[in-house]
MDTraj code that builds the backbone (N, CA, C; nanometers):
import mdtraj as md
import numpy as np

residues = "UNK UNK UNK UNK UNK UNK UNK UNK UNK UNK UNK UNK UNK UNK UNK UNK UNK UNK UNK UNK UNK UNK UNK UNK UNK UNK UNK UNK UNK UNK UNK UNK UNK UNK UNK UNK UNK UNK UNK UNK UNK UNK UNK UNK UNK UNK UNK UNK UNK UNK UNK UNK UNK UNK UNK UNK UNK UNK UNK UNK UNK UNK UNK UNK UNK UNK UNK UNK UNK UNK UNK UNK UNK UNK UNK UNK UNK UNK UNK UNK UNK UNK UNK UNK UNK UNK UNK UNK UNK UNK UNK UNK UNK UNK UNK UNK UNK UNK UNK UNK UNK UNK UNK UNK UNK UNK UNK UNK UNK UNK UNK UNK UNK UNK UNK UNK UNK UNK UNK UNK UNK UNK UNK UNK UNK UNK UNK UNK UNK UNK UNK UNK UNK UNK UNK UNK UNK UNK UNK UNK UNK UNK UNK UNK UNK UNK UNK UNK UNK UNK UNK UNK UNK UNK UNK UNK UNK UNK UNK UNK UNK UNK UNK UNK UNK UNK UNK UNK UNK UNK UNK UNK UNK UNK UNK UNK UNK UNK".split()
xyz = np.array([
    [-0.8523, -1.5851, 0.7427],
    [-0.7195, -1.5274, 0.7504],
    [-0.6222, -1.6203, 0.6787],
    [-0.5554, -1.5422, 0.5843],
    [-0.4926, -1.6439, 0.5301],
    [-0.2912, -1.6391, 0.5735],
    [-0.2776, -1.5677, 0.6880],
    [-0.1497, -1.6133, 0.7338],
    [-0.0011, -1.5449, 0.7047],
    [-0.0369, -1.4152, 0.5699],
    [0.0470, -1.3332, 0.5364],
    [-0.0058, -1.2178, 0.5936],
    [0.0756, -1.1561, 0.6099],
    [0.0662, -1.0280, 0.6253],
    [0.0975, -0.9825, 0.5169],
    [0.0118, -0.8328, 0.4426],
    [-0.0252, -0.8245, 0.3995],
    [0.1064, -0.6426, 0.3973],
    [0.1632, -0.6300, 0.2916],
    [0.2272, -0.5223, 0.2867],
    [0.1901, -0.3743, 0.2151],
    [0.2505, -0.3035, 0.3263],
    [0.1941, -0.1373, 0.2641],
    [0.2315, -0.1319, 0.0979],
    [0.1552, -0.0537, 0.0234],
    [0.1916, -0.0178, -0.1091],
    [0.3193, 0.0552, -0.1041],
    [0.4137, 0.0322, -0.1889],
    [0.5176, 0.1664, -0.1723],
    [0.4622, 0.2679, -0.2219],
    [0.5657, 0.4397, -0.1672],
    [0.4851, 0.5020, -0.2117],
    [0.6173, 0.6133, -0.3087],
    [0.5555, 0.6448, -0.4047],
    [0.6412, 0.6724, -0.5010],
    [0.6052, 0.7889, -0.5875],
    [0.7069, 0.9077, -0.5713],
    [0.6687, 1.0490, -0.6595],
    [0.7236, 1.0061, -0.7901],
    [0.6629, 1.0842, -0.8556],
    [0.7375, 1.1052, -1.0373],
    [0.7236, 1.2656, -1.0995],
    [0.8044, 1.2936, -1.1236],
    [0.8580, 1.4249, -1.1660],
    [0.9001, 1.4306, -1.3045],
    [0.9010, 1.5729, -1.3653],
    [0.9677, 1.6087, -1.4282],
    [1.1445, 1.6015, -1.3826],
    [1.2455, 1.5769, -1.4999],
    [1.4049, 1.5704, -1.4223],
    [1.4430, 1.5999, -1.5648],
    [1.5748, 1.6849, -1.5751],
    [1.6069, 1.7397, -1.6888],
    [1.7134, 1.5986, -1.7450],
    [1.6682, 1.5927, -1.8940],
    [1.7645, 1.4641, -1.9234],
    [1.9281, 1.4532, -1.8854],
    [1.9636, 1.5839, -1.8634],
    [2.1138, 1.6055, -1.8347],
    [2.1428, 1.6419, -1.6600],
    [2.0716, 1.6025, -1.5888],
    [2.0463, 1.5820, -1.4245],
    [2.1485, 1.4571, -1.4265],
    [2.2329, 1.4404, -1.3386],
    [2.2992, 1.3124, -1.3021],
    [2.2700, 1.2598, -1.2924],
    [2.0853, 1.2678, -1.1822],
    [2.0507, 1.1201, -1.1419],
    [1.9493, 1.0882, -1.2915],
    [1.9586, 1.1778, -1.3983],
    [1.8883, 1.1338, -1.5637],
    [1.9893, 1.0642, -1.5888],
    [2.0887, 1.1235, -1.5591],
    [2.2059, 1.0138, -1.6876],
    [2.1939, 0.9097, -1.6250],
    [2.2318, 0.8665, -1.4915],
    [2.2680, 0.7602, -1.4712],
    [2.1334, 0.6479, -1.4960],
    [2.0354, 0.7175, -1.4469],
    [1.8978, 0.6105, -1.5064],
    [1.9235, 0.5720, -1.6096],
    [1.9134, 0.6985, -1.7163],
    [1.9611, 0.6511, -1.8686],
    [2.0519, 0.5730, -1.8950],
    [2.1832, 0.5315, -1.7966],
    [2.2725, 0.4245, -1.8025],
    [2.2497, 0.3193, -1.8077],
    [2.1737, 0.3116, -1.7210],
    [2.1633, 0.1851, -1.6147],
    [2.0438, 0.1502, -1.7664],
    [1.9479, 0.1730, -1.8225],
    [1.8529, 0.1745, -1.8800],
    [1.9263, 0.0944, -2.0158],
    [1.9850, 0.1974, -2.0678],
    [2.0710, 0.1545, -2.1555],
    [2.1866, 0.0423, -2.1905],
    [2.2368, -0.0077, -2.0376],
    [2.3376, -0.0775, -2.0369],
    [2.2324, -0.2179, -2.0164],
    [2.1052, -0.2313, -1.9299],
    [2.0339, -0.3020, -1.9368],
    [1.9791, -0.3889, -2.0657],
    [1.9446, -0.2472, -2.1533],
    [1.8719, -0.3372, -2.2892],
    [1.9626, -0.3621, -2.4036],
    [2.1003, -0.3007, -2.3814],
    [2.2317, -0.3472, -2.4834],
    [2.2744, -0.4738, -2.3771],
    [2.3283, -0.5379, -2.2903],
    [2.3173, -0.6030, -2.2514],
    [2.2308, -0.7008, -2.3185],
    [2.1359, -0.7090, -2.3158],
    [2.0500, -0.8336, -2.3239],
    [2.0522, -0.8938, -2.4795],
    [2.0770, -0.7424, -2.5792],
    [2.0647, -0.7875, -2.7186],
    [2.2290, -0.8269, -2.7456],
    [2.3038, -0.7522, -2.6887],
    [2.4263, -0.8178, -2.6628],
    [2.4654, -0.9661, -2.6378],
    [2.4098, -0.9989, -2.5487],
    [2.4707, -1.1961, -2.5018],
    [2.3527, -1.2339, -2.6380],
    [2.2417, -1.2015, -2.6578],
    [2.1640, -1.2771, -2.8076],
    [2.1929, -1.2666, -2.8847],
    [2.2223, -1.1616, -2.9812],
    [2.2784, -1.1385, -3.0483],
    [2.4615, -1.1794, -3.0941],
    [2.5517, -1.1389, -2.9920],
    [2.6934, -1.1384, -3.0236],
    [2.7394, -1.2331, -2.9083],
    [2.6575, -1.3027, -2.8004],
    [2.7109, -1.3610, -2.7164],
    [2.8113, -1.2987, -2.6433],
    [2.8044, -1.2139, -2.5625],
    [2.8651, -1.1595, -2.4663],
    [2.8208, -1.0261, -2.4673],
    [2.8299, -0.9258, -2.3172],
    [2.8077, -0.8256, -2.3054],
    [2.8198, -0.7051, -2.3637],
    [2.7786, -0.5634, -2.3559],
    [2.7593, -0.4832, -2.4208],
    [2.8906, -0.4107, -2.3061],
    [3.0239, -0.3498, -2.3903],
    [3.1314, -0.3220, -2.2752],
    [3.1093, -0.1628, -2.2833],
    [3.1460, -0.1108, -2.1822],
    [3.1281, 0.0573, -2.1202],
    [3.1722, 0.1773, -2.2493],
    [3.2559, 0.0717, -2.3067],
    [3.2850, 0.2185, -2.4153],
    [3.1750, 0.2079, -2.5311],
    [3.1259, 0.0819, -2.5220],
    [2.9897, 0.0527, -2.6842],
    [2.8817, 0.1486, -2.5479],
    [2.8593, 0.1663, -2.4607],
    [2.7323, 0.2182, -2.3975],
    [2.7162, 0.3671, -2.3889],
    [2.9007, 0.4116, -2.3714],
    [2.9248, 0.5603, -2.4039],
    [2.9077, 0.5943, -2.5418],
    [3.0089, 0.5047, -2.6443],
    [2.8981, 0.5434, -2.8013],
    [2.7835, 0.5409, -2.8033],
    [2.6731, 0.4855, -2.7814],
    [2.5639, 0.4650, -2.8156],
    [2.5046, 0.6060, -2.7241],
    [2.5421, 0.6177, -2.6084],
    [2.4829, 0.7457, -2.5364],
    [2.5118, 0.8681, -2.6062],
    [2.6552, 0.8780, -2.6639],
    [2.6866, 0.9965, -2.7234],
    [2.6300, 0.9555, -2.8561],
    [2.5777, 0.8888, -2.9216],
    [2.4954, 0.9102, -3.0761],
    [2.3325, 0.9404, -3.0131],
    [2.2483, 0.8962, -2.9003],
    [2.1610, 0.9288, -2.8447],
    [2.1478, 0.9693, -2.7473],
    [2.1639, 1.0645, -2.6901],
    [2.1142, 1.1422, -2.5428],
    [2.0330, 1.1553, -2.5212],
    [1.9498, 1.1315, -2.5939],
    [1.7379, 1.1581, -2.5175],
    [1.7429, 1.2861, -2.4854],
    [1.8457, 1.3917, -2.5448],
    [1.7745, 1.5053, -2.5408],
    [1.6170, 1.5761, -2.6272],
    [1.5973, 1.4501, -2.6759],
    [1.4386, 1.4870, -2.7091],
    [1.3539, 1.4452, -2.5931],
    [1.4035, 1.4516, -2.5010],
    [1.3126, 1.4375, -2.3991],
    [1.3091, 1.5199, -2.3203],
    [1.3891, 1.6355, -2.3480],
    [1.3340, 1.7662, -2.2383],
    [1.2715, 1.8496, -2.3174],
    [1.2055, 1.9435, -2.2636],
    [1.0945, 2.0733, -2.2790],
    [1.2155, 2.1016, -2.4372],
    [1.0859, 2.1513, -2.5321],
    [0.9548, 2.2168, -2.5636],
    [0.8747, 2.0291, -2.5975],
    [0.9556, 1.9717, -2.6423],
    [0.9252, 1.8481, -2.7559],
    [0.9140, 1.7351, -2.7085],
    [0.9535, 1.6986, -2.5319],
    [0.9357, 1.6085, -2.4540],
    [0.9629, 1.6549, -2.3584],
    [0.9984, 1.5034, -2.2539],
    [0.9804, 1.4994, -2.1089],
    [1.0235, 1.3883, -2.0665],
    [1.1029, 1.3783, -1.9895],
    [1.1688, 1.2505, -1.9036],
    [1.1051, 1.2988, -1.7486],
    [1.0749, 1.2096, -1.7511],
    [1.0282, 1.1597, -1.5110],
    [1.0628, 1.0593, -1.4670],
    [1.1354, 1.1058, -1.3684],
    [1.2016, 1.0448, -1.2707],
    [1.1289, 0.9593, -1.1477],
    [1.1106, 0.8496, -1.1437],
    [1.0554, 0.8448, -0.9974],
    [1.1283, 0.8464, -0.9047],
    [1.0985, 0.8412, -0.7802],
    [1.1599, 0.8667, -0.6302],
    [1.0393, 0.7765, -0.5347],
    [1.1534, 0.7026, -0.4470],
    [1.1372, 0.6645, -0.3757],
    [1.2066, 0.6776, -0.2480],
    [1.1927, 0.7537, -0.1248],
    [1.2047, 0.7925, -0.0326],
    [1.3532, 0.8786, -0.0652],
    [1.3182, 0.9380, -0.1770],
    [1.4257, 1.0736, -0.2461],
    [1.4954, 1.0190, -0.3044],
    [1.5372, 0.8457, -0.3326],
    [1.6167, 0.8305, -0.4131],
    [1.5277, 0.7601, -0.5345],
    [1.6269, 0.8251, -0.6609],
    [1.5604, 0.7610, -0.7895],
    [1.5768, 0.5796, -0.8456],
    [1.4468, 0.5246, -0.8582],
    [1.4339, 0.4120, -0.8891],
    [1.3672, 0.4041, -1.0196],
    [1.3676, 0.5009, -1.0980],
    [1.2990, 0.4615, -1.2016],
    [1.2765, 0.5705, -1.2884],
    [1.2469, 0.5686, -1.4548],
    [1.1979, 0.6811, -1.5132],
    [1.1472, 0.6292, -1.6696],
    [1.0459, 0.7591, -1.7166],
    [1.0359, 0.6901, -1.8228],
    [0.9986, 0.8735, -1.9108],
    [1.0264, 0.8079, -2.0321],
    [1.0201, 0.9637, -2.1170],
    [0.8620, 0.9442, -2.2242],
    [0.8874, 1.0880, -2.2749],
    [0.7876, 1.0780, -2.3587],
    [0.8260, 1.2169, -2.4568],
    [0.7602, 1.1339, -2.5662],
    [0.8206, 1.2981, -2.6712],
    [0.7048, 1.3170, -2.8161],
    [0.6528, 1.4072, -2.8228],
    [0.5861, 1.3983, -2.9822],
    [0.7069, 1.3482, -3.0480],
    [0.5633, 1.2711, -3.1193],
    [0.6450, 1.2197, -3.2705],
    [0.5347, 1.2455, -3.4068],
    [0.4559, 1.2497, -3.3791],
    [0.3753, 1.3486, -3.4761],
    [0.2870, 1.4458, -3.4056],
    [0.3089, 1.5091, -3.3594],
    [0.2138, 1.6156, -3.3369],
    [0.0764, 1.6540, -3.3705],
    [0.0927, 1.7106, -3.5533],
    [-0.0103, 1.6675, -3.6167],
    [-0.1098, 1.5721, -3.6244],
    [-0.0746, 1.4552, -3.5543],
    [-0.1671, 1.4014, -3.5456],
    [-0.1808, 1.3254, -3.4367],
    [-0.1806, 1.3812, -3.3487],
    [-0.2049, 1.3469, -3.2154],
    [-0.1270, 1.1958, -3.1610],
    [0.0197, 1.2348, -3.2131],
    [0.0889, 1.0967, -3.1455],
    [0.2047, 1.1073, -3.0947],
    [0.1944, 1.0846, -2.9568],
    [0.3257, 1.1251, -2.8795],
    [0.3664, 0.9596, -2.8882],
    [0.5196, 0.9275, -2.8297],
    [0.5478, 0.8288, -2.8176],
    [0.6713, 0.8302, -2.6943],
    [0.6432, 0.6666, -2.6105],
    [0.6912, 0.6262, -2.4952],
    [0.8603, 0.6272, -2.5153],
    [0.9108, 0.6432, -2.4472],
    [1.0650, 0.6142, -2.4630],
    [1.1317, 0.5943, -2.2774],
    [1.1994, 0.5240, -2.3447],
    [1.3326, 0.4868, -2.1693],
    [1.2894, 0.4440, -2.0886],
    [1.1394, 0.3503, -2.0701],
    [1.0985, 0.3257, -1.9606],
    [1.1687, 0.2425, -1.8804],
    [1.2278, 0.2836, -1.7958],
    [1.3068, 0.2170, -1.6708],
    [1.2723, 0.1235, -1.5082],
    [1.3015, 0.0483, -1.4937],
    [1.2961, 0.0454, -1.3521],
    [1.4282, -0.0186, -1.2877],
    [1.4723, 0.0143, -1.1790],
    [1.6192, -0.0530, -1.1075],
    [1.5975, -0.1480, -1.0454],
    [1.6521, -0.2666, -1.0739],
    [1.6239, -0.4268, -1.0199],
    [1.5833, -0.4219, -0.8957],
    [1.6104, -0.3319, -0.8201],
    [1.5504, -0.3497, -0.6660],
    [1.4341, -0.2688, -0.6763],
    [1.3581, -0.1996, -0.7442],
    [1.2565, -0.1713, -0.7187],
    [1.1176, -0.2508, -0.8307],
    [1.1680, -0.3057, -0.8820],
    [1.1035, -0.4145, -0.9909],
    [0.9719, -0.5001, -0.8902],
    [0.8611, -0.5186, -0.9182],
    [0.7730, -0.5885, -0.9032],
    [0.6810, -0.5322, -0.8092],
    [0.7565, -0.3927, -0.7774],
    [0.6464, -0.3504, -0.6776],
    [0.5419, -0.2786, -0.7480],
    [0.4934, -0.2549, -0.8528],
    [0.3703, -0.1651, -0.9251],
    [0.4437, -0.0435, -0.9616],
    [0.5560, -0.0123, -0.9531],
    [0.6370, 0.0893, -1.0382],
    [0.6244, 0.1370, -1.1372],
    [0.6742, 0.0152, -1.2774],
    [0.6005, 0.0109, -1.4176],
    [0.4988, 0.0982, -1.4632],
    [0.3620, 0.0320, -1.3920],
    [0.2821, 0.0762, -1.4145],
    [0.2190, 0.2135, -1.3720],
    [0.3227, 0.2620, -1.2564],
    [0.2677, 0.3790, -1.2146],
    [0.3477, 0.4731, -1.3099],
    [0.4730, 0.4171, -1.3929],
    [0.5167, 0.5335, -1.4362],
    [0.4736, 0.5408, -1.5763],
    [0.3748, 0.4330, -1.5878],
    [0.3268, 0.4426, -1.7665],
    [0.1758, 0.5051, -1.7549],
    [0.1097, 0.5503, -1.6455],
    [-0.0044, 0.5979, -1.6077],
    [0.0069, 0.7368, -1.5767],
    [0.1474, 0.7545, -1.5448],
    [0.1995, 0.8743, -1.5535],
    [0.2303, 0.9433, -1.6867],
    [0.3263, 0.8667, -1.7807],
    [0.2989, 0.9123, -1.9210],
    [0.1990, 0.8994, -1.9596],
    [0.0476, 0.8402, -1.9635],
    [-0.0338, 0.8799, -2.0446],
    [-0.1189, 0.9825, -2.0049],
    [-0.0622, 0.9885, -1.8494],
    [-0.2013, 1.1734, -1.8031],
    [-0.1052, 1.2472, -1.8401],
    [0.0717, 1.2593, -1.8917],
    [0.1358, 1.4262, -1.9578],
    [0.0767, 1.4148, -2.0796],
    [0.1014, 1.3170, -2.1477],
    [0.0116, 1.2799, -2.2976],
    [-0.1336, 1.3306, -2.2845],
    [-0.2006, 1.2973, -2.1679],
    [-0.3467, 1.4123, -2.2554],
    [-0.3016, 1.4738, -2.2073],
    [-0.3018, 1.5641, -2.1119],
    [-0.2157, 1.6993, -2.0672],
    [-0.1704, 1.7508, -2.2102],
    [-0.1108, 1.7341, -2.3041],
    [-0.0241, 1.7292, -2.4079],
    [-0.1646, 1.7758, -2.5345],
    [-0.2384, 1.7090, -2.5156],
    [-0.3651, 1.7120, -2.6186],
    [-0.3213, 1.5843, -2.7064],
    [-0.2344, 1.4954, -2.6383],
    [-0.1830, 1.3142, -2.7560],
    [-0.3062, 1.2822, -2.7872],
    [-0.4073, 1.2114, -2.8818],
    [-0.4555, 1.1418, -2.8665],
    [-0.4589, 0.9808, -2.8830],
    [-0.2863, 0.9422, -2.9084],
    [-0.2451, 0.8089, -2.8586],
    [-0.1527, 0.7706, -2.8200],
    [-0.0737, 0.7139, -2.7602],
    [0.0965, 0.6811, -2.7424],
    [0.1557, 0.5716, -2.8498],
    [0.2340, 0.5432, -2.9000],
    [0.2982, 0.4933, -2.9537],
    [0.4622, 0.4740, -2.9219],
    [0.4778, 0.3040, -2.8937],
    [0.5786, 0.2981, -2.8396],
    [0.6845, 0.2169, -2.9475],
    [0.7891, 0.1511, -2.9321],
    [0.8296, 0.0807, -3.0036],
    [0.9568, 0.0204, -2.9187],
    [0.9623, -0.1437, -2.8957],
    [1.0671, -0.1914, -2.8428],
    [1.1246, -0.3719, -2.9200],
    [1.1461, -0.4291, -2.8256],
    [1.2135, -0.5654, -2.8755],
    [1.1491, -0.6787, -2.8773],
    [1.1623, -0.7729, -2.9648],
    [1.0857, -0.9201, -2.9627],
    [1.1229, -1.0290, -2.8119],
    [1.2548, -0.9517, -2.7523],
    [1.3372, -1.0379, -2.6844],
    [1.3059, -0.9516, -2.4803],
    [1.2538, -0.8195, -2.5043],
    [1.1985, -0.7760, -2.4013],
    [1.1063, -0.8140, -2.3590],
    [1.0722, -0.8986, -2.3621],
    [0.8860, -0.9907, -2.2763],
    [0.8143, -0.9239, -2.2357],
    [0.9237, -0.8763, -2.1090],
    [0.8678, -0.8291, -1.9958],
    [0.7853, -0.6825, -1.9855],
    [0.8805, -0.6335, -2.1234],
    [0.8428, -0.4753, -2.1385],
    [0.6343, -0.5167, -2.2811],
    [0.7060, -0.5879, -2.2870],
    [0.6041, -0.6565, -2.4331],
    [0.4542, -0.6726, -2.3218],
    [0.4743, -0.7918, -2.2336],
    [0.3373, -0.7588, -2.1590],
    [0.2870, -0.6956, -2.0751],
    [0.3610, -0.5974, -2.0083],
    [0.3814, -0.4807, -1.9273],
    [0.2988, -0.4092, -2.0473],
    [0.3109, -0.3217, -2.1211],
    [0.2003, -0.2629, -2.2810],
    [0.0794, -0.3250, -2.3059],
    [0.1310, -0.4708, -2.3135],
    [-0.0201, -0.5589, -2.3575],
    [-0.1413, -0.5574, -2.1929],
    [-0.0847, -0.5782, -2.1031],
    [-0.1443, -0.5502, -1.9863],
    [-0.2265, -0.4210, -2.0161],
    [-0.1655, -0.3122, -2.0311],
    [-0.2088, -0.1742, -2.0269],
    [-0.2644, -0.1445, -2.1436],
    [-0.3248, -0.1892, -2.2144],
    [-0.3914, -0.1776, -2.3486],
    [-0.3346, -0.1207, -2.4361],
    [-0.1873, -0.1587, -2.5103],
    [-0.1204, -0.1232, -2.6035],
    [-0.1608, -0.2581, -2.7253],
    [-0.1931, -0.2514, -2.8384],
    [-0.1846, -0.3301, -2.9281],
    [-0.1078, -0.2866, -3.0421],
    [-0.0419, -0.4234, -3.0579],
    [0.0027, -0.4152, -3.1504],
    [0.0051, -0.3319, -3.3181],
    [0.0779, -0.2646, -3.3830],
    [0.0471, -0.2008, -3.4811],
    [0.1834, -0.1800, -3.5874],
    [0.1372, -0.1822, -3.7528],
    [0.2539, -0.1557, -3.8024],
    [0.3871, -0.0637, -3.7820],
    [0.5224, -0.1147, -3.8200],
    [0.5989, -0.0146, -3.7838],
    [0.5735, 0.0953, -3.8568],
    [0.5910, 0.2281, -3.7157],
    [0.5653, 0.3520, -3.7520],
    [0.6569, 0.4160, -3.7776],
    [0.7847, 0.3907, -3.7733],
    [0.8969, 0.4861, -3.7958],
    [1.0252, 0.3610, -3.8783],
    [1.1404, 0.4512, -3.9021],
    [1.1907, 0.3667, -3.9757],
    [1.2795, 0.3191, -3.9193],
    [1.3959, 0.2544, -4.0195],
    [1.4735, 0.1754, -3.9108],
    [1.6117, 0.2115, -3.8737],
    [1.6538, 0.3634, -3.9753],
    [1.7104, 0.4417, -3.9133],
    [1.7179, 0.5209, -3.8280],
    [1.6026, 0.5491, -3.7408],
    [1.5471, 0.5821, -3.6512],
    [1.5473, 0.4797, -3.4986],
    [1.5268, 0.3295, -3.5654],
    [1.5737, 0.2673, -3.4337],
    [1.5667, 0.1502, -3.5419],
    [1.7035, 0.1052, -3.5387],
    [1.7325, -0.0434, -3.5914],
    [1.6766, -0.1098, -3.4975],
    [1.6694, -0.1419, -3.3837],
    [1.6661, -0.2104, -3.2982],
    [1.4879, -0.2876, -3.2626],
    [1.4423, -0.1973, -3.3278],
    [1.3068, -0.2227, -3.3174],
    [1.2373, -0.2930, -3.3737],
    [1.1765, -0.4366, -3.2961],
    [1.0706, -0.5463, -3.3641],
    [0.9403, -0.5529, -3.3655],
    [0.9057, -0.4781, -3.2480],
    [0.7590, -0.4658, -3.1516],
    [0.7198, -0.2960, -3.1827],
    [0.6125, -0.2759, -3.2362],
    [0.5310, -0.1453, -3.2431],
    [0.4032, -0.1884, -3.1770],
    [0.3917, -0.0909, -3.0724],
    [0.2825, -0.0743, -2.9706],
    [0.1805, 0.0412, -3.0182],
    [0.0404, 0.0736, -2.9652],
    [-0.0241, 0.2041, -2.9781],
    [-0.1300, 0.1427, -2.8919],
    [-0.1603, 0.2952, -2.8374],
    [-0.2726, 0.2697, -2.7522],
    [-0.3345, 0.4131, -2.7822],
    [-0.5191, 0.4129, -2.7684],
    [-0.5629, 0.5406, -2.7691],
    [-0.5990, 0.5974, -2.6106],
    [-0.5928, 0.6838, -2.6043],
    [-0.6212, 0.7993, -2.4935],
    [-0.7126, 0.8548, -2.5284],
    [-0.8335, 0.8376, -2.3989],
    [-0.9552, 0.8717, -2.3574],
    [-0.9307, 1.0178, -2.3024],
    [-1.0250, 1.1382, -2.2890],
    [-0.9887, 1.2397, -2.2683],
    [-1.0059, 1.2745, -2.1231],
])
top = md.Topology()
chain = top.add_chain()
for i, resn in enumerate(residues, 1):
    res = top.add_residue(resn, chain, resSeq=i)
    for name in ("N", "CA", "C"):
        top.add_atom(name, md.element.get_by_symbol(name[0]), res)
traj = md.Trajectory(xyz[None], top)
């Protein structure tokens, strides 16, 4: 016996949630204000302020993430949302959907969240007929960097351009087993 007690798993739904749902936007806020934030104090030394987070929301809404062409999910935890992550073809043709918005809210961080909601995008992805995900994020996100590498994402050239996401240093892909 080693003297801890030993804690229940949380337990946690994930859904479909329409990107324009309140509790979508505000994930998407919180998501957003999170990773401008961070390139913010590195980049420009100081924060990313509420009206740069409303531009940036109103030039991107992740409305490619609802039905026909994607999908945003929400998780829930005892009905309230702690988390979400999207997913959307990006080539179709050739069997490559790709990850977007993966979220989690500082208080629900470290409990196996992450990973339940990236296990979740890859069963809509075959669901989908994907046969890989492809993600793309920051040199300065770690956390999101071995969170992928954990889950068998390797590294791969950039797939899209950089008008599409300046922001992007890290190209991920992983294949999906059927």
């Amino acid at each position: 016996m080693t003297g801890t007690a030993s804690r229940p798993a949380p337990s946690w739904s994930i859904a479909p949630q329409s990107v324009g749902s309140a509790e979508a936007v505000a994930l998407l806020r919180e998501y957003l204000t999170d990773v401008a934030d961070r390139w913010y104090v590195l980049n420009l030394g100081r924060r990313c302020t509420p009206e740069e987070i409303e531009g940036h929301l109103a030039e991107d809404p992740s409305d490619d993430l609802d039905p026909p062409g994607g999908l945003l999910m929400v998780a829930r935890r005892e009905g309230e949302p702690v988390g979400c992550v999207g997913l959307r073809w990006f080539d179709r043709a050739r069997g490559a959907a790709e990850l977007k918005r993966m979220y989690v809210r500082p208080a629900a961080r470290g409990q196996g969240l992450a990973p339940a909601l990236l296990a979740e995008a890859e069963a809509v992805a075959r669901e989908w007929g994907a046969q890989r995900i492809l993600l793309d994020t920051r040199k300065d996100l770690v956390e999101a960097v071995a969170l992928y590498t954990r889950h068998g994402f390797a590294h791969v050239p950039r797939y899209n351009t950089p008008e599409e996401n300046p922001y992007a240093e890290v190209w991920m892909a992983k294949g999906l087993r059927a």
